[in-house]
PyMOL Python script that loads the backbone (N, CA, C, O; Angstrom):
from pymol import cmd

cmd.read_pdbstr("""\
ATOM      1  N   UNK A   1     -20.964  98.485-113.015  1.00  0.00           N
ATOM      2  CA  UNK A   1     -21.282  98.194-114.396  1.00  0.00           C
ATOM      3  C   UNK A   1     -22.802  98.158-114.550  1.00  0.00           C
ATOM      4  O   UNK A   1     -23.486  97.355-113.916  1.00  0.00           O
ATOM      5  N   UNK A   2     -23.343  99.086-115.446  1.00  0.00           N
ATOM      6  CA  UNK A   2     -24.478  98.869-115.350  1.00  0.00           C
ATOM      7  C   UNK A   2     -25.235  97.453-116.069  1.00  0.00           C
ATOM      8  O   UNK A   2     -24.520  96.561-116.526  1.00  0.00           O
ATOM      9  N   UNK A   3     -26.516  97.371-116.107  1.00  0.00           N
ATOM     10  CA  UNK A   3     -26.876  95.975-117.234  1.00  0.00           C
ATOM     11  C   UNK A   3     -26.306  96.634-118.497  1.00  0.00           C
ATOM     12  O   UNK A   3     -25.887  97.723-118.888  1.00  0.00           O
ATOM     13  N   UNK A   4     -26.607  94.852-119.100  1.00  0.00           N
ATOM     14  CA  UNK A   4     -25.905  94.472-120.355  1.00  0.00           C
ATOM     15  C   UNK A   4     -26.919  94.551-121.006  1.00  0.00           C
ATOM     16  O   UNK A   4     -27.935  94.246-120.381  1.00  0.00           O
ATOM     17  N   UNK A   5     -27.098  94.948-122.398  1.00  0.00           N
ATOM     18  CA  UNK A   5     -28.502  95.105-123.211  1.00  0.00           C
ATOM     19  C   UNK A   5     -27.933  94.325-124.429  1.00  0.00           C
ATOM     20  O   UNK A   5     -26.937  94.643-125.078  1.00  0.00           O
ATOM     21  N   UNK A   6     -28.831  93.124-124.650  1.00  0.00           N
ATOM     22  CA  UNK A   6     -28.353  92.311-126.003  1.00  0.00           C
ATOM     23  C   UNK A   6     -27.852  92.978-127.267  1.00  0.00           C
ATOM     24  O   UNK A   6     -26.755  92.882-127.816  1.00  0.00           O
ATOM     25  N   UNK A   7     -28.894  93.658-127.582  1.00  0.00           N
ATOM     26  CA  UNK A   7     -28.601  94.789-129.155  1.00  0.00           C
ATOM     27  C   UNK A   7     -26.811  95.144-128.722  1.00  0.00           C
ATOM     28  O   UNK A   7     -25.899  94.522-129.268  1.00  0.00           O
ATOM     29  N   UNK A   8     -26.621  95.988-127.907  1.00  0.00           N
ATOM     30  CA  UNK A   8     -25.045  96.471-127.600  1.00  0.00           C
ATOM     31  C   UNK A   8     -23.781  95.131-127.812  1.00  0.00           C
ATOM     32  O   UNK A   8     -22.667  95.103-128.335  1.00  0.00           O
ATOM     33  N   UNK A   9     -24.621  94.141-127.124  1.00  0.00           N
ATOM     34  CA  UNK A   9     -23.420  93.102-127.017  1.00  0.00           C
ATOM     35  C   UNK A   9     -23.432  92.037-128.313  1.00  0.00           C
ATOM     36  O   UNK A   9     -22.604  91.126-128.319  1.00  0.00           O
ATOM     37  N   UNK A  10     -24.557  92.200-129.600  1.00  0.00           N
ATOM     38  CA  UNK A  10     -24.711  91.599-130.826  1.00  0.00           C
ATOM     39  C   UNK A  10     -23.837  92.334-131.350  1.00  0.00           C
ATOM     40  O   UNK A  10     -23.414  91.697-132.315  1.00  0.00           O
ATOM     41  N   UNK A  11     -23.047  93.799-131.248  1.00  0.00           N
ATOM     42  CA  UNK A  11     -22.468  94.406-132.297  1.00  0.00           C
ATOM     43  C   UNK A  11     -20.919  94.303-131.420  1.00  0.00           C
ATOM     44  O   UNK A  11     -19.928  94.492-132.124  1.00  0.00           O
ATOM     45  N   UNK A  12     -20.778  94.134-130.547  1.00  0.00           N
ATOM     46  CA  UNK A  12     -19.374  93.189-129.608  1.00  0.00           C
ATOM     47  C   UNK A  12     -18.753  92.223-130.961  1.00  0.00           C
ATOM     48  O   UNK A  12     -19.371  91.604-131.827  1.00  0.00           O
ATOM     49  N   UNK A  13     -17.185  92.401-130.717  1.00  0.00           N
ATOM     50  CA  UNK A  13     -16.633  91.102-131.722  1.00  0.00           C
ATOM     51  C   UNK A  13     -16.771  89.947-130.385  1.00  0.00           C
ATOM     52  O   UNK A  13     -17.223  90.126-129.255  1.00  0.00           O
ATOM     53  N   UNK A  14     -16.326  89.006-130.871  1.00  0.00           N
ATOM     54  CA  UNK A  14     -16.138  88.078-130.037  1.00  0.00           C
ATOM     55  C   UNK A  14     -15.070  88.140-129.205  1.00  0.00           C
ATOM     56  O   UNK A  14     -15.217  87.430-128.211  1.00  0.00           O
ATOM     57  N   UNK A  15     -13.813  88.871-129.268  1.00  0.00           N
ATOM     58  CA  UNK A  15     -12.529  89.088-127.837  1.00  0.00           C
ATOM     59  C   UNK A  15     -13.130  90.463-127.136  1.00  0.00           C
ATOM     60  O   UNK A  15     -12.423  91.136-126.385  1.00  0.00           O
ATOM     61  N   UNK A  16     -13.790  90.635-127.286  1.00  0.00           N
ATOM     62  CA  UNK A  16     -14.539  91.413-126.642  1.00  0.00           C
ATOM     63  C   UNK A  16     -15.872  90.829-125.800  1.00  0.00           C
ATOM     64  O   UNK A  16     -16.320  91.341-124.774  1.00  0.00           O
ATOM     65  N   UNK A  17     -16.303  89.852-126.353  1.00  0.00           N
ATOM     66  CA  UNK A  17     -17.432  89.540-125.617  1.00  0.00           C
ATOM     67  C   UNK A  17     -16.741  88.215-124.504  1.00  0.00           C
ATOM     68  O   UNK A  17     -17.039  87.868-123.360  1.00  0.00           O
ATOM     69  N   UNK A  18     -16.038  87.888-125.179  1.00  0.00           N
ATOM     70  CA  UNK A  18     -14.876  86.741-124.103  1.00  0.00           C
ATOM     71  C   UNK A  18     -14.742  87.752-123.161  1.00  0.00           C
ATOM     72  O   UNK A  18     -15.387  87.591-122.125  1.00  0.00           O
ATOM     73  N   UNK A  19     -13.940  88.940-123.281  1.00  0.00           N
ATOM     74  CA  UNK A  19     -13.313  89.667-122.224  1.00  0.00           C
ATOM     75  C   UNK A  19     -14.399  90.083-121.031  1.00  0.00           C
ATOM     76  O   UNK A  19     -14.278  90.033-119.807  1.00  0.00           O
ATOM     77  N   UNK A  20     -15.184  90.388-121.627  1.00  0.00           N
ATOM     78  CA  UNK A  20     -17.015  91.094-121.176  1.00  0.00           C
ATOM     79  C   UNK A  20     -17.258  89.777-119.974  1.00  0.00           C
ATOM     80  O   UNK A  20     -17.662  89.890-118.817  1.00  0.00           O
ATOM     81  N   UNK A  21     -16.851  88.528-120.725  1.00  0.00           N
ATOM     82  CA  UNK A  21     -17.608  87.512-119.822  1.00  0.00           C
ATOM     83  C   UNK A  21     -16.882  87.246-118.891  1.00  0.00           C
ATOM     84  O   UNK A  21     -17.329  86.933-117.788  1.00  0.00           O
ATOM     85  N   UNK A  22     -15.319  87.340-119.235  1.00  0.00           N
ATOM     86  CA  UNK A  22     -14.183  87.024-118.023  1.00  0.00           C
ATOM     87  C   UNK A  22     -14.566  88.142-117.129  1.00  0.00           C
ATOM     88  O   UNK A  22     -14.823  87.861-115.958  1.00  0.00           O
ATOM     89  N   UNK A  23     -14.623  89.111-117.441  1.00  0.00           N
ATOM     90  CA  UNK A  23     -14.657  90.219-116.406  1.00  0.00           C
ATOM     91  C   UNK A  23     -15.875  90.387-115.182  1.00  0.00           C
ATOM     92  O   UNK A  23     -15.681  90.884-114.072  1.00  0.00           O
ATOM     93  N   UNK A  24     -16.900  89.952-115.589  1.00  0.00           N
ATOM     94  CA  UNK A  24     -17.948  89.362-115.242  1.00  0.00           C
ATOM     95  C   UNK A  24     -18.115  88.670-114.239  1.00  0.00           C
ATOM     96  O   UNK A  24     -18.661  89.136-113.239  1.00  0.00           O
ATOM     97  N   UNK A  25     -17.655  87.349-114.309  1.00  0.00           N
ATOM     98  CA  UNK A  25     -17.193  86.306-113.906  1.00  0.00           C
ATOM     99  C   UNK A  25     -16.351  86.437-113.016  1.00  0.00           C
ATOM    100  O   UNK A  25     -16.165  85.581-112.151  1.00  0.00           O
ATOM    101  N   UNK A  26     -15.496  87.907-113.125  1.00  0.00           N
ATOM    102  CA  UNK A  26     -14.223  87.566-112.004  1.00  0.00           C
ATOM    103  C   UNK A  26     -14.808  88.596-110.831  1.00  0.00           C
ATOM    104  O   UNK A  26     -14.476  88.646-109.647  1.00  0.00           O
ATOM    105  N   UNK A  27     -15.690  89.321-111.477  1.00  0.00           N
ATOM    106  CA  UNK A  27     -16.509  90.776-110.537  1.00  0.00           C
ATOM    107  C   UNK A  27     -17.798  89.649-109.686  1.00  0.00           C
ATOM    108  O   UNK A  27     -18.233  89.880-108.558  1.00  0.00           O
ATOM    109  N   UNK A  28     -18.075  88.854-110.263  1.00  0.00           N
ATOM    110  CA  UNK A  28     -19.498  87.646-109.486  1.00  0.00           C
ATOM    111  C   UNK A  28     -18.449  87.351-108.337  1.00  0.00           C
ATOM    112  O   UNK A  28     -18.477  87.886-107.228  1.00  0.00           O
ATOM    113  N   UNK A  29     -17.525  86.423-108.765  1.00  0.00           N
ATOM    114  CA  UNK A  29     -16.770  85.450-107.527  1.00  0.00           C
ATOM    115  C   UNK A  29     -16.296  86.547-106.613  1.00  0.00           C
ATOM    116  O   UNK A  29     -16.655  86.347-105.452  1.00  0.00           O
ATOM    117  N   UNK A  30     -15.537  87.737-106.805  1.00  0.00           N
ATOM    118  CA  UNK A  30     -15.770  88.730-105.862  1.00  0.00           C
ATOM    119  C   UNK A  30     -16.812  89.208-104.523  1.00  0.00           C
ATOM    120  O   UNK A  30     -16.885  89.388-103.308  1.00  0.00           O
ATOM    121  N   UNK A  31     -17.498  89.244-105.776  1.00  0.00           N
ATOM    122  CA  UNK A  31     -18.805  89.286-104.865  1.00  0.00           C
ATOM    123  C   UNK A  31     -19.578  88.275-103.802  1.00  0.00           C
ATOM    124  O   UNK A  31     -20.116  88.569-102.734  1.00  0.00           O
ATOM    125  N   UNK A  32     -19.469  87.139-104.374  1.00  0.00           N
ATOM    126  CA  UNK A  32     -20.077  86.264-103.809  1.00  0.00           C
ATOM    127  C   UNK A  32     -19.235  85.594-102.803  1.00  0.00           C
ATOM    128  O   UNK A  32     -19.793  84.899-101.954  1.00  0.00           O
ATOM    129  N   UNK A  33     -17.312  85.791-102.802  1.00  0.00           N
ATOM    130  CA  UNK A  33     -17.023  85.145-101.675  1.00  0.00           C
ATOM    131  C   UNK A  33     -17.274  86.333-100.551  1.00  0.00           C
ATOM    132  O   UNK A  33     -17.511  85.968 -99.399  1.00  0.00           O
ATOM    133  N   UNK A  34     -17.227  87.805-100.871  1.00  0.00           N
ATOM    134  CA  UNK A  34     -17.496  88.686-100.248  1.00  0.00           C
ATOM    135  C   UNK A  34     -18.908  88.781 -99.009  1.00  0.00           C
ATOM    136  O   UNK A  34     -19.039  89.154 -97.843  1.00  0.00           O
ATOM    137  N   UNK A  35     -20.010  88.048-100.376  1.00  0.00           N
ATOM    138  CA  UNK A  35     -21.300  87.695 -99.686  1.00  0.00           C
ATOM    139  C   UNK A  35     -21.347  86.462 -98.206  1.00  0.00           C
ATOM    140  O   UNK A  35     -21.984  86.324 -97.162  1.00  0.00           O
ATOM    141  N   UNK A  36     -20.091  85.680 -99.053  1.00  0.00           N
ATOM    142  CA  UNK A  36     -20.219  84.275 -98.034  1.00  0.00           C
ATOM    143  C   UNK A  36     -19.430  84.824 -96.417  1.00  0.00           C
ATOM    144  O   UNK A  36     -19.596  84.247 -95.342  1.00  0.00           O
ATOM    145  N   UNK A  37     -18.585  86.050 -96.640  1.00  0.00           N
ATOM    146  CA  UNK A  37     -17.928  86.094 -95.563  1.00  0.00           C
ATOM    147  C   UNK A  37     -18.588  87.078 -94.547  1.00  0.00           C
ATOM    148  O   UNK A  37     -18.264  87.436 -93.415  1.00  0.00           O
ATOM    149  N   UNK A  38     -19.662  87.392 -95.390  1.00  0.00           N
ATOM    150  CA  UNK A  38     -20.643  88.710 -94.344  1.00  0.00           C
ATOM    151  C   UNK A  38     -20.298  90.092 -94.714  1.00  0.00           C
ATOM    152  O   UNK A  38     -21.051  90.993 -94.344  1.00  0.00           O
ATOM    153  N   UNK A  39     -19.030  90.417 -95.542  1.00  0.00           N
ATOM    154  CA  UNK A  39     -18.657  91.852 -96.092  1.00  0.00           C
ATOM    155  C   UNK A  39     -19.396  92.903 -96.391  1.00  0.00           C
ATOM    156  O   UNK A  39     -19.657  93.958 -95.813  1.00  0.00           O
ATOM    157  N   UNK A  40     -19.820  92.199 -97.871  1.00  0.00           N
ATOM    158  CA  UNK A  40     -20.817  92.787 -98.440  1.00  0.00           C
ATOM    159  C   UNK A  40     -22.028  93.291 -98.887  1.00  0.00           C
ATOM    160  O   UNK A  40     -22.507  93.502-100.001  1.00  0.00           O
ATOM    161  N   UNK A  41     -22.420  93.437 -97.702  1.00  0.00           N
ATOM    162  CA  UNK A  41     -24.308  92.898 -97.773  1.00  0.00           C
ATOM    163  C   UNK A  41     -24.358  93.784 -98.751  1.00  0.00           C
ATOM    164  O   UNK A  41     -24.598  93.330 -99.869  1.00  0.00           O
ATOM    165  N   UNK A  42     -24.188  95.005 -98.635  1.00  0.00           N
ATOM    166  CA  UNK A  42     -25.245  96.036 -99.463  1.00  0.00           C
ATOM    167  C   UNK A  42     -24.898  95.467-101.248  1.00  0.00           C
ATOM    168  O   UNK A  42     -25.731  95.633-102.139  1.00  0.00           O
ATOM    169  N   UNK A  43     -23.577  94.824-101.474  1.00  0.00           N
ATOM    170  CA  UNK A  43     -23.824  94.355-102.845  1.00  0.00           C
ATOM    171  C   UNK A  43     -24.630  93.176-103.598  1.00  0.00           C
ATOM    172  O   UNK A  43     -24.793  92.982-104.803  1.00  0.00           O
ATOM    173  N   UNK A  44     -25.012  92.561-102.637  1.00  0.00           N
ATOM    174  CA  UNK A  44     -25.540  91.118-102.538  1.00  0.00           C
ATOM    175  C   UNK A  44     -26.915  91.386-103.905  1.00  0.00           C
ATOM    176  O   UNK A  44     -27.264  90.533-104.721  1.00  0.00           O
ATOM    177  N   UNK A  45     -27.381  92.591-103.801  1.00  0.00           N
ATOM    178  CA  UNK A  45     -28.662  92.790-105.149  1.00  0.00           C
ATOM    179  C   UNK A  45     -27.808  92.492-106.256  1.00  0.00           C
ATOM    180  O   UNK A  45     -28.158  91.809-107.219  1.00  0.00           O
ATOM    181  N   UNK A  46     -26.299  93.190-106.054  1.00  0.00           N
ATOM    182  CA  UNK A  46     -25.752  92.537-107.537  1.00  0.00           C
ATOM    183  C   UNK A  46     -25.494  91.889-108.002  1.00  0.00           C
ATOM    184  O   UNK A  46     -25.148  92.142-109.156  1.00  0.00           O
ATOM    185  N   UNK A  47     -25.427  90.292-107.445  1.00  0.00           N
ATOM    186  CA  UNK A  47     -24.986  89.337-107.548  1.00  0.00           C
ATOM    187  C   UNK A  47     -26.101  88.567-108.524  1.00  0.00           C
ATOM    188  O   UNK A  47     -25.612  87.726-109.279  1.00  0.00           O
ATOM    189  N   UNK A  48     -27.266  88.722-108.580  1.00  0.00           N
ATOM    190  CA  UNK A  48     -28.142  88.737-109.124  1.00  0.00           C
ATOM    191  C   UNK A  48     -28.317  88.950-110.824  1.00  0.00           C
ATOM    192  O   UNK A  48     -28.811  88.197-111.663  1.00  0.00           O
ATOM    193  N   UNK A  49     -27.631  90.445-110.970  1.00  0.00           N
ATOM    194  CA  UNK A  49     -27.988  91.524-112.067  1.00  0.00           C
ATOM    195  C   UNK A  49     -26.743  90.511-113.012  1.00  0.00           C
ATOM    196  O   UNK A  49     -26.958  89.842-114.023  1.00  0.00           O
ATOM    197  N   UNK A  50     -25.844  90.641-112.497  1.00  0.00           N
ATOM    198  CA  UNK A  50     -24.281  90.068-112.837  1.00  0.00           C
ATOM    199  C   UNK A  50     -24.438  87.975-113.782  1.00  0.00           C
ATOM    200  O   UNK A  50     -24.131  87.358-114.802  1.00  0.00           O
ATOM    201  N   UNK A  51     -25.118  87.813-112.454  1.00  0.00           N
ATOM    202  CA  UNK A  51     -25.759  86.499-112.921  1.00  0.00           C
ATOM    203  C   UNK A  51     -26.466  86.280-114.431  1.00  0.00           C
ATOM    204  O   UNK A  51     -26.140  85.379-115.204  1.00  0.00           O
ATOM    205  N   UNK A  52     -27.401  87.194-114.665  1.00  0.00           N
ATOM    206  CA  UNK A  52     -28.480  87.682-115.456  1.00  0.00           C
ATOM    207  C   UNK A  52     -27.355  88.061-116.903  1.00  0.00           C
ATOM    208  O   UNK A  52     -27.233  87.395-117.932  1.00  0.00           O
ATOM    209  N   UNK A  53     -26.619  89.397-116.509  1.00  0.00           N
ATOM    210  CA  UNK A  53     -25.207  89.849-117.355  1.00  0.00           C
ATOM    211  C   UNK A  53     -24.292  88.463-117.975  1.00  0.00           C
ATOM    212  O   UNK A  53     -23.970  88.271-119.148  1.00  0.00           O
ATOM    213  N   UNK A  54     -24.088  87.849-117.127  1.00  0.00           N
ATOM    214  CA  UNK A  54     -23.266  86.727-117.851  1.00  0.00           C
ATOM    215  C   UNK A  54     -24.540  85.574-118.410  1.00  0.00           C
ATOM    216  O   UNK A  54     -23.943  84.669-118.995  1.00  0.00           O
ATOM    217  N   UNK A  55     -25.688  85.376-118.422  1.00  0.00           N
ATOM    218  CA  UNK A  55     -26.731  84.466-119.094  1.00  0.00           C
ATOM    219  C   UNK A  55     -26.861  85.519-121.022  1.00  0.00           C
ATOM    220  O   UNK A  55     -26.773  85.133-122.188  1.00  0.00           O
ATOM    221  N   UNK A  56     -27.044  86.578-120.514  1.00  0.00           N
ATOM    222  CA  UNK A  56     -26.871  87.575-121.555  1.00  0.00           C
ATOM    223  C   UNK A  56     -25.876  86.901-122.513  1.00  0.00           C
ATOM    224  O   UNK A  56     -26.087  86.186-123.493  1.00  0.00           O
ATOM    225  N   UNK A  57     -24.554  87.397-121.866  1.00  0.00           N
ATOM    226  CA  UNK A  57     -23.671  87.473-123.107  1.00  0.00           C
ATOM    227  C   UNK A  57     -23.449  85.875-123.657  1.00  0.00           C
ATOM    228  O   UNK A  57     -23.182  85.666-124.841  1.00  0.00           O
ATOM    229  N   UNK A  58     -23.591  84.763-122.659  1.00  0.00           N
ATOM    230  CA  UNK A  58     -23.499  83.751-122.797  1.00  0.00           C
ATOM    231  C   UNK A  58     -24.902  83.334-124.262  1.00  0.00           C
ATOM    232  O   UNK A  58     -24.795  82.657-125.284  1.00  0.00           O
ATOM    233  N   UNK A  59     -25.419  83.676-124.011  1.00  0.00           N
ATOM    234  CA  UNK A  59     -26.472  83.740-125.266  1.00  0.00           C
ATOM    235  C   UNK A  59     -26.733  84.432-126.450  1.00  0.00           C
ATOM    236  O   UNK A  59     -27.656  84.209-127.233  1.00  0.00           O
ATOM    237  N   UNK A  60     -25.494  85.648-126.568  1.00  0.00           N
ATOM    238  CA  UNK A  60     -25.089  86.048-127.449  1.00  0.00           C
ATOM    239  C   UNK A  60     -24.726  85.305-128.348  1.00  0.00           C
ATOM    240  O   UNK A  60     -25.244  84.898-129.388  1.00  0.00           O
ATOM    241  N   UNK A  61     -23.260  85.083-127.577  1.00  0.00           N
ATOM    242  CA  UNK A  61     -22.176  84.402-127.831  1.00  0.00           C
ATOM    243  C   UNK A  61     -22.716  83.047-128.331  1.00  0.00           C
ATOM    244  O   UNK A  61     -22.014  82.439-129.140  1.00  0.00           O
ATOM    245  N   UNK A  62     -23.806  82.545-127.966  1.00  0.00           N
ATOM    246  CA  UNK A  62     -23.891  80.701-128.971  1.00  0.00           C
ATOM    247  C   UNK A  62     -25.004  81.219-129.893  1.00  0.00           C
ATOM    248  O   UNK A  62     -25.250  80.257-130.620  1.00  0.00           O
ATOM    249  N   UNK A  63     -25.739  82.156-130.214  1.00  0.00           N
ATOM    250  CA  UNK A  63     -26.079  82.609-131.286  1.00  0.00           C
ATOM    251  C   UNK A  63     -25.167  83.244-132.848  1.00  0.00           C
ATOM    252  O   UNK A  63     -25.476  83.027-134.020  1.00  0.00           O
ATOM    253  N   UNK A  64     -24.063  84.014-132.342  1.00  0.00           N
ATOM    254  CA  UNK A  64     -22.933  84.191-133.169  1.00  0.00           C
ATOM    255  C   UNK A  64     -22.307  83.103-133.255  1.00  0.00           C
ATOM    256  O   UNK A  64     -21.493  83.086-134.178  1.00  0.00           O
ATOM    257  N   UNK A  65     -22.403  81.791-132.384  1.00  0.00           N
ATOM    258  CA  UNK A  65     -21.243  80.566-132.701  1.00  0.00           C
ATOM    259  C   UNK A  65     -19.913  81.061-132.639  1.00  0.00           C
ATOM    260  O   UNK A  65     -18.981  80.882-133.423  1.00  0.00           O
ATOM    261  N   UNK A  66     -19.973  81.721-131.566  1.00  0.00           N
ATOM    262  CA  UNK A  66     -18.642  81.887-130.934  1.00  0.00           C
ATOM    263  C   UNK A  66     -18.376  81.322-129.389  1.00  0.00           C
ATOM    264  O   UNK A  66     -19.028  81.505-128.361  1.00  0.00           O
ATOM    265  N   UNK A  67     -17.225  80.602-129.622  1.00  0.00           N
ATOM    266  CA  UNK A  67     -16.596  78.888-128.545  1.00  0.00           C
ATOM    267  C   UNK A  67     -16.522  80.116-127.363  1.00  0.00           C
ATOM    268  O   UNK A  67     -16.258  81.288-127.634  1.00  0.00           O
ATOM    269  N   UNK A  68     -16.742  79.725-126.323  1.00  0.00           N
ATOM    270  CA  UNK A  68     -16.477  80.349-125.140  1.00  0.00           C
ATOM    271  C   UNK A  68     -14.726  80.234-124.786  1.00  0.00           C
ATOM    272  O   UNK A  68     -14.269  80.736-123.759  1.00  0.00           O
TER     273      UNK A  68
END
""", "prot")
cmd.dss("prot")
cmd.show_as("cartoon", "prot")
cmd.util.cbc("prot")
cmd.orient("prot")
């Protein structure tokens, strides 16, 4: 997934930007138990970008006043 660019995710409804964040969220914990077990090194930069991706939409989302 590449980054998330605010402008794109302001014109998102909100079950869409829920979905955006679940998906997110379920692709991080992936990653990161992946990271904890030694798997995945080479993804470990993404864990980062993903982090960043869900601060994004999360700041969308309480600007529209839409409940997580």
């Amino acid at each position: 997934m590449a980054k998330l660019k605010p402008k794109e995710l302001r014109k998102q409804d909100a079950d869409k930007l829920r979905q955006t964040l679940f998906d997110l969220r379920s692709e991080l914990s992936k990653l990161k138990g992946g990271a904890e077990r030694g798997v995945v090194k080479k993804d470990v930069g993404n864990i980062r970008r993903i982090r960043r991706d869900i601060a994004r939409v999360l700041t969308v989302m309480q600007e529209g006043g839409v409940a997580e």
